[in-house]
C-alpha positions as CSV (number, residue, x, y, z in Angstrom):
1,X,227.5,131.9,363.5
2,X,230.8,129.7,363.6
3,X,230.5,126.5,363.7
4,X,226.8,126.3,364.7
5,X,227.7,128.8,368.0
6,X,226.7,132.1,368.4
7,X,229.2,134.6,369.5
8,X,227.3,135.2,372.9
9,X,228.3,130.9,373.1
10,X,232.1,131.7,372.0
11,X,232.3,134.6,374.5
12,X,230.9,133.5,377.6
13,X,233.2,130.0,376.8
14,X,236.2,131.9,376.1
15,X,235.8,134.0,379.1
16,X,234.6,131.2,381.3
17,X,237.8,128.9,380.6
18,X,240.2,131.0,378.9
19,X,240.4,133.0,381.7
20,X,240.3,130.0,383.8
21,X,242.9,128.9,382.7
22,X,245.3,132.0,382.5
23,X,244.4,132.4,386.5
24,X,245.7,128.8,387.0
25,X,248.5,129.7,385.1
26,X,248.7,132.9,387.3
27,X,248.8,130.3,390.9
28,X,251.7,128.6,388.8
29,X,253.6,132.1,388.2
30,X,252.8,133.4,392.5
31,X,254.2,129.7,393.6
32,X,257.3,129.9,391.1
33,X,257.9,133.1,392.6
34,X,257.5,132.3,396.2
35,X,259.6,129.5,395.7
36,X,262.5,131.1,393.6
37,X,262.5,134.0,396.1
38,X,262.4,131.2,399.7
39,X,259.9,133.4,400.8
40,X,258.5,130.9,403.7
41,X,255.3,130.0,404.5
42,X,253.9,133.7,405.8
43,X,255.4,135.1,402.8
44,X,254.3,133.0,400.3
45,X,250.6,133.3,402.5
46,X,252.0,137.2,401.5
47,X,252.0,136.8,398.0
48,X,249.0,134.8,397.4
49,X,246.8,136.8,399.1
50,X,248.0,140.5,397.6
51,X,248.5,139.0,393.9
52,X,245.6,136.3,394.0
53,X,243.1,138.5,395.6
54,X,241.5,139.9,392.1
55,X,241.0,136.0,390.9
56,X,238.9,135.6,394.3
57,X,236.8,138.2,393.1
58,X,236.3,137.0,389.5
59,X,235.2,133.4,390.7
60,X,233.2,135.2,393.6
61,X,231.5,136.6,390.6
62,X,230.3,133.8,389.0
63,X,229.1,132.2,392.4
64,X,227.1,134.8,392.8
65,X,225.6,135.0,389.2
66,X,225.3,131.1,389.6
67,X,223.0,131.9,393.3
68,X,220.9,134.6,391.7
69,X,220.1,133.0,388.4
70,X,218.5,129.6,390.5
C-alpha cells in the first residue's frame, strides 16, 4: 500500500493516463512529422492512419471493457 492505494489502483491509473498521455504525445510526434515533411492532406491522412492505427486499438479496448462491464 502507497499512499492508501493498492498497486492494482497505481496500475490501472498509470496505464490508463500514462499511456494516455504518451499516445497524445504520439498525435504531436505524426503531425510534427507530416508537417516538417509537407506531406499534404492525403499524406498526412497516410501517416495517421498507418502509425495511429495501434492507439485505435488500445482505446477500442477500453470501450469495449467499458460496454461489457455495464
Amino acid at each position: 500500500m502507497m499512499f492508501d492505494f493498492s498497486e492494482e489502483q497505481i496500475s490501472a491509473f498509470g496505464l490508463t493516463f500514462g499511456v494516455g498521455g504518451f499516445m497524445l504525445y504520439m498525435v504531436f510526434i505524426i503531425a510534427q512529422l507530416a508537417w516538417e515533411s509537407k506531406a499534404g492532406r492525403f499524406g498526412t491522412f497516410v501517416l495517421f492512419l498507418g502509425l495511429g492505427l495501434g492507439m485505435v486499438g488500445f482505446v477500442a479496448k477500453f470501450a469495449i471493457q467499458w460496454l461489457i462491464s455495464k
